[in-house]
C-alpha positions as CSV (number, residue, x, y, z in Angstrom):
1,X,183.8,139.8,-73.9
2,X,182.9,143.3,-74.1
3,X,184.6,144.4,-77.1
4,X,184.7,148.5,-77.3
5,X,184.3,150.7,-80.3
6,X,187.6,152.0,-80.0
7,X,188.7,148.9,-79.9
8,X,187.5,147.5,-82.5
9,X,188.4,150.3,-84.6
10,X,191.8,150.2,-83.5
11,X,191.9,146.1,-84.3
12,X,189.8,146.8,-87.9
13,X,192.7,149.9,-88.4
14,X,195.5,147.4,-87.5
15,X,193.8,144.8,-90.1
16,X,193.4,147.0,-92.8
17,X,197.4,148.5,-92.6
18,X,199.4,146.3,-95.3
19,X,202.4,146.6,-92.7
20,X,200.8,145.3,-89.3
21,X,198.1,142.5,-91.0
22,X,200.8,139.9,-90.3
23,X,200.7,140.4,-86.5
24,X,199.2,138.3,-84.2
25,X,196.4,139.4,-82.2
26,X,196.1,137.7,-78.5
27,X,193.5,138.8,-76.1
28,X,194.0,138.4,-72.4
29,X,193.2,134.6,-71.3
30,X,189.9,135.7,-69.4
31,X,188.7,136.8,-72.8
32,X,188.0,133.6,-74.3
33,X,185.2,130.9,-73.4
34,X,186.0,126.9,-72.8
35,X,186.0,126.6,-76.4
36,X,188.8,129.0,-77.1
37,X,187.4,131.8,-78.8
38,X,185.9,135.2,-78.3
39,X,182.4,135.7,-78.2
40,X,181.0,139.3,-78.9
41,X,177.9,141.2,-78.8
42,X,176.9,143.3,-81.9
43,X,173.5,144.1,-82.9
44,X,171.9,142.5,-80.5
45,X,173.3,139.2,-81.7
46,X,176.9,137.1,-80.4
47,X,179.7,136.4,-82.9
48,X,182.7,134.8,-82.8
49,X,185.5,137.6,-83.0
50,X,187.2,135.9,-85.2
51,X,184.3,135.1,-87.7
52,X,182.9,139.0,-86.9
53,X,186.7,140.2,-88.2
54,X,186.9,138.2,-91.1
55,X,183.4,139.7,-92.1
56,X,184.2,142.7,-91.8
57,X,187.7,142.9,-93.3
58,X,188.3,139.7,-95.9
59,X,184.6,138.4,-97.3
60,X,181.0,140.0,-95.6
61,X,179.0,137.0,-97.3
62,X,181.0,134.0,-94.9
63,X,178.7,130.9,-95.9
64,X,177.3,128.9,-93.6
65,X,179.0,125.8,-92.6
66,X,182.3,127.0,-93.2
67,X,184.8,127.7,-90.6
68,X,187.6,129.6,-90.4
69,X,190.8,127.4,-88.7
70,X,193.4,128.6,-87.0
71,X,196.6,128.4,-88.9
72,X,199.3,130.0,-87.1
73,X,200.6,129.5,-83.3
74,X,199.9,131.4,-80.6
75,X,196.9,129.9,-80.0
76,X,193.8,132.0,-79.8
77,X,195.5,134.5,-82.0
78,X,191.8,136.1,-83.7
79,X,193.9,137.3,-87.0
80,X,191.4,136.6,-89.7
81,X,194.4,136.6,-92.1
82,X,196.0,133.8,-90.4
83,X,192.7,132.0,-90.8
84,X,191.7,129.4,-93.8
85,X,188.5,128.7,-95.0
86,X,187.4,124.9,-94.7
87,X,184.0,123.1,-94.5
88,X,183.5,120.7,-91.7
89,X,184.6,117.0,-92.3
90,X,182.0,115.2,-90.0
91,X,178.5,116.4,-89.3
92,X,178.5,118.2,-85.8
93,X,182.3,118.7,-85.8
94,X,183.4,122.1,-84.7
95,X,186.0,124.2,-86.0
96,X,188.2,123.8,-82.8
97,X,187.6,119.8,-82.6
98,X,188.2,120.0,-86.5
99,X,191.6,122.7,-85.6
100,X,193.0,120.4,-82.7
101,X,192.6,117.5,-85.2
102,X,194.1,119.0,-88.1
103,X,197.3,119.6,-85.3
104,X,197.1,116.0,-84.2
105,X,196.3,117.6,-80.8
106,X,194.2,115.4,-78.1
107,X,190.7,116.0,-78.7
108,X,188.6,118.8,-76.4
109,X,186.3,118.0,-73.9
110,X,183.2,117.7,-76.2
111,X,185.0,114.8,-78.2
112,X,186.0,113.3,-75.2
113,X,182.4,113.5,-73.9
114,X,180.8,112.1,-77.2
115,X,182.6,108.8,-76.2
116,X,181.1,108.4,-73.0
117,X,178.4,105.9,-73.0
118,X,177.1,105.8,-69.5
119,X,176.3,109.4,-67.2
120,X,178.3,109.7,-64.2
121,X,175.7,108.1,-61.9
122,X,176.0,105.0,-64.3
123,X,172.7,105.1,-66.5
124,X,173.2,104.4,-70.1
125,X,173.2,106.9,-72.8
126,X,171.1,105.0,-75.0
127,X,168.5,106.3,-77.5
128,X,165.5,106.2,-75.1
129,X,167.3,107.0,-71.7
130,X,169.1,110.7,-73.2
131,X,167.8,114.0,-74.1
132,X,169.7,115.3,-77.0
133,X,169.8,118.7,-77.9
134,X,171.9,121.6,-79.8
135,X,172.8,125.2,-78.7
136,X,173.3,128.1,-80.5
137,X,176.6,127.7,-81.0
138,X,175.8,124.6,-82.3
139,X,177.5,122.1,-80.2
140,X,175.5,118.9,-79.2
141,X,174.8,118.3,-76.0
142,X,173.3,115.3,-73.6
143,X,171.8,114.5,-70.7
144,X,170.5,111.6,-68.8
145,X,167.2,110.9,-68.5
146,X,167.0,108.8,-65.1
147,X,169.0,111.8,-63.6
148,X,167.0,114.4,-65.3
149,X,163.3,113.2,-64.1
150,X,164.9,112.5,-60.4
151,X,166.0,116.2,-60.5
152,X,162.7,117.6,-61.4
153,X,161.3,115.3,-58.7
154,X,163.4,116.8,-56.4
155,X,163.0,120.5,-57.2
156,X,159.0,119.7,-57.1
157,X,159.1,118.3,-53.7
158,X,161.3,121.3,-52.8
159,X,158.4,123.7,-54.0
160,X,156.0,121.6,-52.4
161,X,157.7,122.0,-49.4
162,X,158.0,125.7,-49.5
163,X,154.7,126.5,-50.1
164,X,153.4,124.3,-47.9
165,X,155.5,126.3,-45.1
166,X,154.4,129.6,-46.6
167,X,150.6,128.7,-46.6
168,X,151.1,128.1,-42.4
169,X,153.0,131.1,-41.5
C-alpha cells in the first residue's frame, strides 16, 4: 500500500490526540495482503503498518520476536493501542495464526497448508522430496520436489526450443 506523508501524519496526529487514540483505524479492503495486514514502504525497507505505528508512537525499540495482536474487533483495525504485546507460542507461528487462535477462529491458510502431507499432484512432502524455505516475512513455505525438477525440465526444453527456432530464422 502506498501510504502518503500526509497521511501518515494525519494517522500519527490522530494517535497522538488523547481524545481520538481510542478509534479504530480501518483501511479500505484492497489495502491489506492475504495475511490481513498492511505492508508499507519506508526507507527503502517494508513494514507492517501496524508494527511501523507502534514504533513510532508507543515503544521505537519493538524486540524481535514479539508481535503485536490484535485485540479489538473490526478486524484489520491497525490501532497500535488496541494492540498487546506477546511473544510467539510455537516456533514459526505468526501473529495472525497466533491472533485467530487466541479467538478460537479456524486457522488461515498457512496452518491449513502445514497439514498437508502430499502436493496436489500426489507426491509426498517428505524430508527428501520438499524444498523448504522462509521469506522475509518469515512465513515457511514448501514445495515439491518431483514437481519442481519436472518444471525446470519443462521451461528448459521450452528454451531449447526457442532458440533452436531463432538460430534458423
Amino acid at each position: 500500500m502506498r501510504l502518503t506523508k500526509q497521511r501518515e501524519a494525519e494517522l500519527l496526529e490522530q494517535l497522538r490526540d488523547p481524545a481520538r487514540k481510542d478509534e479504530h483505524i480501518v483501511f479500505p479492503r484492497d489495502a491489506y495482503e492475504k495475511s490481513g495486514d498492511i505492508l508499507i514502504s519506508r526507507d527503502g525497507l517494508r513494514h507492517f503498518l501496524h508494527r511501523y505505528l507502534w514504533k513510532q508512537v508507543i515503544d521505537p525499540d519493538l524486540p524481535r520476536g514479539r508481535f503485536l495482536l490484535a485485540a479489538c474487533t473490526p478486524t484489520g483495525c491497525v490501532n497500535p493501542f488496541h494492540r498487546k504485546l506477546e511473544s510467539a507460542t510455537k516456533p514459526g507461528e505468526t501473529a495472525t495464526e497466533r491472533a485467530s487462535r487466541a479467538l478460537g477462529e479456524a486457522p488461515p491458510a498457512p496452518e491449513a497448508n502445514r497439514l498437508k502431507t502430499h502436493c496436489p499432484l500426489g507426491h509426498p512432502y517428505s524430508a527428501g522430496n520438499t524444498y523448504v524455505w522462509v521469506d522475509k516475512q518469515g512465513a515457511t513455505h514448501r514445495k515439491c520436489v518431483i514437481c519442481t525438477k519436472a518444471r525446470r525440465a519443462r521451461q528448459t526444453e521450452r528454451e531449447k526450443r526457442a532458440r533452436q527456432l531463432g538460430a534458423t530464422s
